[in-house]
C-alpha positions in Angstrom: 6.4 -86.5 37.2 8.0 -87.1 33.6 11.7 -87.0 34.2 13.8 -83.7 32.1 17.4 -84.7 30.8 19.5 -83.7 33.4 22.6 -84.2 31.1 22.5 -81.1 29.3 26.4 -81.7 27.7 26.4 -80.7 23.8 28.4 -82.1 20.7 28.2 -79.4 17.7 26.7 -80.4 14.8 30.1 -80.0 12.8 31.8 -81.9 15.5 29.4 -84.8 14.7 30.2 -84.4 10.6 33.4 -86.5 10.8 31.0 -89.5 12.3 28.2 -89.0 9.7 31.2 -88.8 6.9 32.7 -92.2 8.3 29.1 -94.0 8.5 28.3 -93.1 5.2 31.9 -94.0 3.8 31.1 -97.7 4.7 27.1 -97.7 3.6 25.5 -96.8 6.6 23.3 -94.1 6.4 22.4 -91.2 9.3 19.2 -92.2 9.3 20.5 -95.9 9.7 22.4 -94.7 12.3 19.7 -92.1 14.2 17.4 -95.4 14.2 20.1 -97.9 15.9 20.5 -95.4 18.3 16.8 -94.7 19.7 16.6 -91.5 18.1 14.0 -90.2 15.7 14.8 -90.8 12.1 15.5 -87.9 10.5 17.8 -86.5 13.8 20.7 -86.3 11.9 19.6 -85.1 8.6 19.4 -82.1 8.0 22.7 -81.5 10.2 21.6 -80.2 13.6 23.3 -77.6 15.2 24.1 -79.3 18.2 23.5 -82.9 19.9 23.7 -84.2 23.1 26.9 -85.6 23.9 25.8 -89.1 24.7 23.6 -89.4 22.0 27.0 -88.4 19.8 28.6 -91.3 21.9 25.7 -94.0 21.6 25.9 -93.1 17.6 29.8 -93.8 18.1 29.0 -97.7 19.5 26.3 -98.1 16.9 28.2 -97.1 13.9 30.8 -99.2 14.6 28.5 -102.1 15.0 26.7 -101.4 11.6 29.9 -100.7 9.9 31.5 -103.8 11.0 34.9 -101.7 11.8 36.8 -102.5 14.4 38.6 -99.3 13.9 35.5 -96.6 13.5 36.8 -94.3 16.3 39.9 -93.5 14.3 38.4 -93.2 10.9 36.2 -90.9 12.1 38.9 -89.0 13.9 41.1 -89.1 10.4 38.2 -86.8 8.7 38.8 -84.3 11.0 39.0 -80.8 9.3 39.7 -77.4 10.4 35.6 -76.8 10.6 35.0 -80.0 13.3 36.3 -77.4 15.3 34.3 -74.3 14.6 35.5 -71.7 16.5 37.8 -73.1 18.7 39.7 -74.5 15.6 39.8 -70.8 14.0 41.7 -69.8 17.3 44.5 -72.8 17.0 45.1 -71.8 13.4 46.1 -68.2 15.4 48.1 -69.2 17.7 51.8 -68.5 17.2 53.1 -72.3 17.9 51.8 -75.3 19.1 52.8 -74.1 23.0 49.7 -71.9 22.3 47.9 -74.3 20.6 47.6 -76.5 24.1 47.2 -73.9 25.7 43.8 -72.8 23.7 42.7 -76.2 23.1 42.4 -76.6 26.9 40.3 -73.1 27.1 38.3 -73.7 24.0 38.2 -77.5 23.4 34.4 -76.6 25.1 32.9 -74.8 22.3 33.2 -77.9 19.9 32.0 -80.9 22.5 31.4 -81.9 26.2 33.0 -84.8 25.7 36.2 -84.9 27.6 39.0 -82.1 28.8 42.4 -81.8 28.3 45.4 -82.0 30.0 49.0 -80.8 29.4 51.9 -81.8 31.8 55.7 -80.8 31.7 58.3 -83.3 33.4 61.9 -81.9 31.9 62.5 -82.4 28.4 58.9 -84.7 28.0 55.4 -83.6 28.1 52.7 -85.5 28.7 49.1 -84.2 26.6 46.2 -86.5 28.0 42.2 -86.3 27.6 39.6 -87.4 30.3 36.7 -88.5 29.0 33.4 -87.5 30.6 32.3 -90.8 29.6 34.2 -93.3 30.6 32.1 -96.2 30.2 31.9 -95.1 26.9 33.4 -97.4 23.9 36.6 -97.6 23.1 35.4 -95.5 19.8 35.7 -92.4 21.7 39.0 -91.8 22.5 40.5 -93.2 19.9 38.3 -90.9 17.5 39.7 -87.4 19.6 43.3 -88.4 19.7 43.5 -90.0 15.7 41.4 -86.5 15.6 44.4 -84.2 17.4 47.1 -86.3 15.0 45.3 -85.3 12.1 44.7 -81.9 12.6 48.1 -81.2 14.1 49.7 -82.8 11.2 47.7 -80.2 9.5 48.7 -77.7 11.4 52.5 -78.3 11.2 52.2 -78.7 7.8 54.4 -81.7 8.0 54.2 -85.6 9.1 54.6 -84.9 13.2 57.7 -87.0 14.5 55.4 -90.5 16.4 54.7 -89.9 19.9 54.5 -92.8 22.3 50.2 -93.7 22.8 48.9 -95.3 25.2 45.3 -96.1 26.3 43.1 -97.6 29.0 41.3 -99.6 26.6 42.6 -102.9 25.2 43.5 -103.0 22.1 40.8 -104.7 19.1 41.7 -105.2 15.2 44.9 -105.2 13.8 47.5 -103.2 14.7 48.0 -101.3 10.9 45.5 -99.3 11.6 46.7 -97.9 14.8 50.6 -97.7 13.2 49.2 -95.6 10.0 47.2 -93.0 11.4 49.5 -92.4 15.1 53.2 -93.7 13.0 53.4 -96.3 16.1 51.3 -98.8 17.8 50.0 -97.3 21.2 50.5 -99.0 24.5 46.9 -100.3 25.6 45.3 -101.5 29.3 47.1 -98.1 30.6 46.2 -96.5 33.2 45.2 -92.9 31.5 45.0 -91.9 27.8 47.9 -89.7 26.6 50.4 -88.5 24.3 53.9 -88.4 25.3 56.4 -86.5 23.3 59.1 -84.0 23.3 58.7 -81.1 24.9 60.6 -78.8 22.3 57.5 -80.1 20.2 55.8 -76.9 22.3 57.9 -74.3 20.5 57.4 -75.5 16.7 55.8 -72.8 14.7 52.1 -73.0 13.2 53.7 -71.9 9.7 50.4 -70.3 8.5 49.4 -68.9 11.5 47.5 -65.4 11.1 48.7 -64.5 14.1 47.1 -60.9 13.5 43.8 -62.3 14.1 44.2 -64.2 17.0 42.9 -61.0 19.8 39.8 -60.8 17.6 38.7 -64.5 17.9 39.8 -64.9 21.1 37.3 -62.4 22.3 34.4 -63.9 20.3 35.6 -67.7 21.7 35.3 -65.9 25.2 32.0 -64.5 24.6 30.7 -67.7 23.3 32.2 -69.2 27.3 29.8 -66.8 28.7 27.1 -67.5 26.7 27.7 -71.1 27.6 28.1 -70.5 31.3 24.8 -69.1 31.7 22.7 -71.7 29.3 24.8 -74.4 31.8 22.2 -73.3 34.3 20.2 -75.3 32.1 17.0 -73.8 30.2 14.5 -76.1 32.0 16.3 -74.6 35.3 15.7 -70.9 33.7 12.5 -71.2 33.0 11.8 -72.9 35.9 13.0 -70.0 37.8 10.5 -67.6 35.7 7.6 -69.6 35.9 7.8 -69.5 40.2 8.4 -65.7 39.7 5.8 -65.3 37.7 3.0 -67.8 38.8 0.8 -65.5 41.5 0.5 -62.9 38.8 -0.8 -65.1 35.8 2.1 -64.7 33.3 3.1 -68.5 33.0 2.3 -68.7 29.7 5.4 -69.7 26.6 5.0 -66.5 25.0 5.0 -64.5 28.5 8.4 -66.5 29.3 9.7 -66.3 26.3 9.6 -62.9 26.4 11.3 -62.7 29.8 14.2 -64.9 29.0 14.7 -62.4 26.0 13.9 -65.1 23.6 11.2 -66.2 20.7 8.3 -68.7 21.3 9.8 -71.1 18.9 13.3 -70.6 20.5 12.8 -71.4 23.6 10.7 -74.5 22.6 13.6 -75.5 20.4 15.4 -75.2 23.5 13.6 -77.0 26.0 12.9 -79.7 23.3 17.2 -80.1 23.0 17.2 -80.5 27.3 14.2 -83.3 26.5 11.8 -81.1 28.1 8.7 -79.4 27.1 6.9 -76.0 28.2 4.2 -77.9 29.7 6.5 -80.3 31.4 9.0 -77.7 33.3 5.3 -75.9 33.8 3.8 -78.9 35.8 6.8 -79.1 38.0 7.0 -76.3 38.9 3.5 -76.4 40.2 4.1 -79.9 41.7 7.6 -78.3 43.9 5.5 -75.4 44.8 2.0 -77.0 45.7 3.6 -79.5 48.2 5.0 -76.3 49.9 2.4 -74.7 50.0 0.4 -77.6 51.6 2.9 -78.3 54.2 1.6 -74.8 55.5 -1.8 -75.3 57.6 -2.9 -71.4 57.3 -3.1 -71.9 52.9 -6.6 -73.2 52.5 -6.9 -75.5 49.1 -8.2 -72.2 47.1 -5.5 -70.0 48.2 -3.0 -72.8 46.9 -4.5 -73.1 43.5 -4.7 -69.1 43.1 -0.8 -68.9 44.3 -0.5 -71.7 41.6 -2.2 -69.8 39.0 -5.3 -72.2 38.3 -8.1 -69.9 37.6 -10.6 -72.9 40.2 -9.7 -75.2 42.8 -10.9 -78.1 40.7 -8.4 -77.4 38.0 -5.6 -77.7 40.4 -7.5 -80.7 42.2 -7.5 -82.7 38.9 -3.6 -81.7 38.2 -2.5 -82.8 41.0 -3.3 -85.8 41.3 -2.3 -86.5 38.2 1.0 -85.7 39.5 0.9 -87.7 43.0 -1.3 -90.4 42.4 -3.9 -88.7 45.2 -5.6 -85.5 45.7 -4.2 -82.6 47.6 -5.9 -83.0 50.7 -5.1 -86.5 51.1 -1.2 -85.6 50.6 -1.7 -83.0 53.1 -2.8 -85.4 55.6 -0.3 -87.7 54.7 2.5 -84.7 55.0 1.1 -84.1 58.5 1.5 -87.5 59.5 4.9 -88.0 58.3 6.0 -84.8 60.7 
C-alpha cells in the first residue's frame, strides 16, 4: 500500500517568508530552492499557506548550500517581522511586558510552526529561555534562525537594543564569529548541551512600550480558537476521513463529495487537505478497504461476496482485482495463508 505522510507538523506560509526573503537576497530563487529540495517547482510561489515543517527544514539546509552562507539561519532569522508570527505575534505585541510575552510565546509559539517548543526557567535573579527542536538532526540553520529570530523581534518589541544575553548552542560553531557578535551583541557558547538564552530575570518585568494592552482578551480568544481548531485537524485528515469512509462503506457513501460533506467541508477542500498530509482520496480509500478486508477474511462465516458488499464493491471481481493489487495475491489465497499462520 502507498505510504501517507505520517508527519503531519506545519510551518505557516508567513513563517517561511523570512527564508524565501534571505534566498532571494543572495540570488537564489524559490523555485531554485523548491527544486534543491525535492519539491515541485512552483511550491513556493505563489506563497502557500502552510508547509510541512520538514520540508521548511530541508529548504533551511539547501538554501544555505546554494547561497554559500555559512550564516543563512541567522539572516533569515534577522528578517523576522511582526507578521512571521501571524497571530501569535499579534498577541505578544498585547501583552503588558515581556513576563507575558514568555508566557504567550510558550502557548502560541504553535500557531506559527511545529518546529520546536519553548521553555522558560527561573533560578534566582537568572532565567534561563531555551527552545527544543523537534528536529534535532536538523542543521545547525535551524536554531540559529529562531533564536537570531526572538533577538530581533524582541529588540522590536522593547523598542531598544536588548542588554546581550549569554548564547549557547549544541551545535559547533561554523564562519566567523562577526556574524554571531552583530546580530546576538556577544558570541554564543557552542558544543552545549541545550540551546538557550540566559539573562536577567528583571528582564521579565520590562514593559512592551506599545503594547495595546486593550486588545489582548480579544486575540487571545481567537489564538485559543485557532488551538482547537488545530487539536482536532492533529487527528490528522487522512485519519478523519479514514474514520468516515469505515462508517460509511456498507451503505455506499464512500465517495469525495459524500465525505466531504460529512467532514463539513468542500470537495476541493478536503483534497487540498489530503494532498498537504501527501495523501489522496483514492489512497486513504484503498486502505481503508485493505484494514477492513483482512478482517473481514480472518472471519470464516463472511463468504468472499459478503466481504466485497461490506466493502462497497458493487461485484466480487471488483474487489478480487483490488486486492491483489494491494497484497500481491488474491483474497482467498490470503485467507488460507491467514489460517495457517493461526
Amino acid at each position: 500500500m502507498p505510504a501517507v505522510r505520517t508527519d503531519t507538523r506545519r510551518v505557516t506560509g508567513s513563517y517561511l517568508q523570512p527564508l524565501l526573503e534571505a534566498a532571494q537576497a543572495r540570488g537564489v530563487s524559490a523555485r531554485q530552492l523548491a527544486l534543491a529540495a525535492n519539491m515541485p517547482a512552483d511550491a513556493l510561489g505563489p506563497l502557500p499557506d502552510s508547509l510541512a515543517a520538514d520540508d521548511y527544514v530541508r529548504l533551511l539546509a539547501v538554501g544555505a548550500q546554494l547561497a554559500d552562507d555559512p550564516h543563512f539561519g541567522l539572516h533569515v532569522g534577522e528578517r523576522v517581522k511582526l507578521g512571521t508570527y501571524s497571530v501569535y505575534g499579534l498577541i505578544l505585541l498585547s501583552c503588558k511586558d515581556f513576563g507575558q510575552v514568555f508566557q504567550q510565546t510558550m502557548r502560541y509559539e504553535q500557531l506559527a510552526h511545529d518546529l520546536g517548543g519553548s521553555k522558560l526557567a527561573l533560578d534566582g535573579a537568572q532565567a534561563q529561555y531555551q527552545w527544543i527542536s523537534n528536529y534535532p538532526s536538523a542543521s545547525r540553520h535551524l536554531v540559529e534562525s529562531v533564536f537570531a529570530g526572538i533577538r530581533v523581534f524582541s529588540t522590536w518589541l522593547a523598542g531598544m537594543a536588548l542588554p546581550s544575553s549569554k548564547m549557547q548552542f549544541t551545535h559547533a560553531m561554523v564562519g566567523g564569529a562577526a556574524e554571531y557578535e552583530r546580530i546576538f551583541g556577544a558570541l554564543p557558547l557552542f558544543d552545549e548541551p541545550v540551546n538557550a538564552a540566559h539573562f536577567d530575570a528583571q528582564l521579565l518585568a520590562w514593559p512592551v512600550p506599545n503594547a495595546d494592552v486593550g486588545l489582548y482578551p480579544v486575540l487571545q480568544q481567537h489564538a485559543e480558537t485557532l488551538l482547537k481548531e488545530r487539536a482536532r485537524s492533529d487527528q490528522g485528515i487522512a485519519a478523519q476521513v479514514h474514520a468516515a469512509i469505515i462508517k460509511n462503506l456498507a451503505h455506499d457513501r464512500v465517495r469525495l463529495s459524500s465525505i466531504a460533506d460529512e467532514l463539513n467541508l468542500s470537495p476541493r477542500t478536503l483534497q487540498r487537505k489530503l494532498n498537504e498530509a501527501g495523501a489522496s482520496f483514492q489512497q486513504v480509500l484503498d486502505q481503508a478497504r485493505f484494514a477492513l478486508a483482512t478482517d473481514y477474511l480472518r472471519q470464516d462465516t463472511l463468504s468472499l461476496v459478503d466481504i466485497a458488499f461490506l466493502l462497497g464493491y458493487q461485484e466480487q471481481s471488483a474487489f478480487t482485482h483490488a486486492f491483489k493489487e494491494w497484497a500481491g495475491v488474491n483474497p482467498g489465497a490470503w485467507r488460507e495463508g491467514a489460517q495457517c499462520r493461526l
